[in-house]
C-alpha positions in Angstrom: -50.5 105.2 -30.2 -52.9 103.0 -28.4 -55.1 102.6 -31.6 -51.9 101.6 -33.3 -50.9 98.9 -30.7 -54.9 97.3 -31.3 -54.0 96.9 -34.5 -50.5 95.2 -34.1 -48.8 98.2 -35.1 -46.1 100.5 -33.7 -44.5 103.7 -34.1 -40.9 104.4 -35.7 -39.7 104.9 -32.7 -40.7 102.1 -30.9 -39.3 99.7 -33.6 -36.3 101.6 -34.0 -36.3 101.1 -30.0 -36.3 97.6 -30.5 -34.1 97.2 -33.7 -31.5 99.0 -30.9 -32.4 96.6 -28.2 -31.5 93.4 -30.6 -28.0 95.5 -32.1 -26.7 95.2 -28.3 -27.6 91.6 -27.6 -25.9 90.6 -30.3 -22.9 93.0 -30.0 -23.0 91.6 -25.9 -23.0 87.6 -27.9 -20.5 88.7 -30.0 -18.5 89.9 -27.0 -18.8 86.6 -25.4 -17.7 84.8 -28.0 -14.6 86.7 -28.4 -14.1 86.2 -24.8 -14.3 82.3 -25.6 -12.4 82.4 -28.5 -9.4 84.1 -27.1 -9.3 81.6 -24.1 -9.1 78.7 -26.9 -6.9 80.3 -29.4 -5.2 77.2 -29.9 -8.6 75.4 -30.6 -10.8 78.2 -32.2 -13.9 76.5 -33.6 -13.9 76.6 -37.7 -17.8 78.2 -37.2 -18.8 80.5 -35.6 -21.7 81.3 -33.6 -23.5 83.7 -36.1 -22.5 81.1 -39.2 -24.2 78.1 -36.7 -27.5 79.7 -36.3 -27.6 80.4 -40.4 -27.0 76.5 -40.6 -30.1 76.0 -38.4 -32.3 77.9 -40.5 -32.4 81.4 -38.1 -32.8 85.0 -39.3 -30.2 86.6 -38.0 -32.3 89.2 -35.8 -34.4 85.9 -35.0 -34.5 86.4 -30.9 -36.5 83.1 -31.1 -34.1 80.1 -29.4 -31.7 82.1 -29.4 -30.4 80.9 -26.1 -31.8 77.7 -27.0 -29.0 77.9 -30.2 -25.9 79.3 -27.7 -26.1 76.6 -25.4 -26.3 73.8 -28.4 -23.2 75.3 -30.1 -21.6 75.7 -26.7 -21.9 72.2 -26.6 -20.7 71.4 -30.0 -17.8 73.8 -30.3 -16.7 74.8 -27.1 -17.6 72.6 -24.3 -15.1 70.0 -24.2 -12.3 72.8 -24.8 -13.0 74.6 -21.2 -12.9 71.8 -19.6 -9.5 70.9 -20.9 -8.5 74.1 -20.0 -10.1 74.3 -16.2 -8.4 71.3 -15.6 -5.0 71.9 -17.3 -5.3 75.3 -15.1 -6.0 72.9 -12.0 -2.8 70.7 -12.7 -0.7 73.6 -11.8 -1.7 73.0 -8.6 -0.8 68.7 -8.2 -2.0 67.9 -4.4 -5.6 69.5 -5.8 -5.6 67.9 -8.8 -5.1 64.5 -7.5 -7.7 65.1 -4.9 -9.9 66.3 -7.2 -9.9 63.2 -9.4 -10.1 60.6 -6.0 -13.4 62.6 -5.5 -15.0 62.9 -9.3 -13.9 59.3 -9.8 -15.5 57.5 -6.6 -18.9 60.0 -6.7 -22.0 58.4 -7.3 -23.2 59.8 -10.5 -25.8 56.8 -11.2 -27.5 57.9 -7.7 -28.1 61.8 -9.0 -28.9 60.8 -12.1 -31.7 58.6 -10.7 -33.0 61.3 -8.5 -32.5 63.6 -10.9 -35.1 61.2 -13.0 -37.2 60.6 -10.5 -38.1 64.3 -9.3 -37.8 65.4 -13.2 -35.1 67.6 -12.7 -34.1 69.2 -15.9 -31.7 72.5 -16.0 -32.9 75.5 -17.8 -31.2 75.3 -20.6 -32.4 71.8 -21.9 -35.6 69.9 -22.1 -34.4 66.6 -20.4 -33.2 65.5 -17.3 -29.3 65.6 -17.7 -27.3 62.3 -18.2 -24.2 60.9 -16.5 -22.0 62.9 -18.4 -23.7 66.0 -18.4 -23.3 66.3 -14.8 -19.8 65.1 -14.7 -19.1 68.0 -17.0 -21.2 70.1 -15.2 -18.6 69.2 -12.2 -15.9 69.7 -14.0 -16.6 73.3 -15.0 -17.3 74.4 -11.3 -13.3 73.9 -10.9 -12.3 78.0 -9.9 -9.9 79.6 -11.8 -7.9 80.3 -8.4 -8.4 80.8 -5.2 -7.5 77.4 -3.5 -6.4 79.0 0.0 -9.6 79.1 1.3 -11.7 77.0 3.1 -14.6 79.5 1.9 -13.8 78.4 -2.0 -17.1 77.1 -3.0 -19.1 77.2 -6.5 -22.9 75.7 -6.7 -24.6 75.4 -10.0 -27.0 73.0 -11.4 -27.6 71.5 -8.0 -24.0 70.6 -6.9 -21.5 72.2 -5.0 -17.8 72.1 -5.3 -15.6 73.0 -2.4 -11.7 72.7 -3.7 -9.0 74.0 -1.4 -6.1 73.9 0.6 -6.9 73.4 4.2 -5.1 75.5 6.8 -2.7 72.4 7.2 -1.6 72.7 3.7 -3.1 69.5 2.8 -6.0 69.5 0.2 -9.6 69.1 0.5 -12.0 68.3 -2.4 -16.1 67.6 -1.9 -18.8 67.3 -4.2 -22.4 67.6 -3.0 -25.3 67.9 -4.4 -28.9 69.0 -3.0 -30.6 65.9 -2.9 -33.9 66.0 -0.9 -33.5 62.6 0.7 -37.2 62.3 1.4 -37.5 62.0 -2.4 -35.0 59.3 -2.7 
């Protein structure tokens, strides 16, 4: 097997190990996008994700970019849909929503985008520091599901936090942070 491998070759077993391998990560991606498109029924995307990499030029066992490919017709297709639907799910809750939008609309995006620049953040999934809008979004799909009765409600990603509850007073609390290291400012 060894003298096989020097050579660039493999055994049967082996491939059929990896042909396997590839069959569940795209049954898990088809999975996930089911999961996506049943949240959006309303909104399905006319292509899907398998038709979108075919456009691009990908084989269709091509692991190559593949997450590279998810996250640019996440983008395309399905991005603006969650949001709409996190914060449709948010309005069902009024006092949160409204504080909510007091806090996304007087944040200082400009000033995290500048850091962000400065330190050359960049997320994993892209290859540039993210704009203005990418972080808003970002923020806006940190919004939980449910859950608002606890102080203890907090999501983090990308760098920012979101803490969105109702305080034991019954009145609502909303903060956005984000980890600056100030000594870098």
């Amino acid at each position: 097997m060894k003298i096989l491998e020097i050579f660039g070759l493999t055994t049967l077993k082996k491939y059929d190990e990896k042909v396997d391998e590839l069959v569940l990560a795209i049954a898990r991606q088809n999975i996930a996008e089911t999961k996506l498109n049943n949240v959006f029924a309303e909104n399905k995307p006319t292509v899907e994700f398998a038709t979108y990499r075919k456009e691009l030029g990908r084989k269709e066992f091509d692991r190559e970019f593949w997450d590279v490919d998810w996250y640019a017709y996440y983008d395309k297709y399905h991005r603006d849909e969650y949001e709409a639907y996190k914060i449709r799910n948010l309005s069902k809750h009024p006092h949160l929503l409204n504080a909510f939008l007091c806090e996304f609309g007087s944040y200082d995006w400009n000033r995290v985008e500048a850091y962000m620049k400065k330190v050359d953040w960049k997320w994993s999934d892209k290859s540039h520091t993210p704009t203005v809008e990418e972080l808003k979004d970002a923020v806006i799909t940190l919004i939980p599901f449910d859950g608002y009765e606890s102080n203890k409600n907090m999501v983090q990603s990308g760098g920012f936090s979101l803490s969105l509850f109702y305080k034991e007073d019954g009145s609502p609390y909303c903060k956005i942070d984000f980890a600056f290291n100030y000594n870098n400012i």
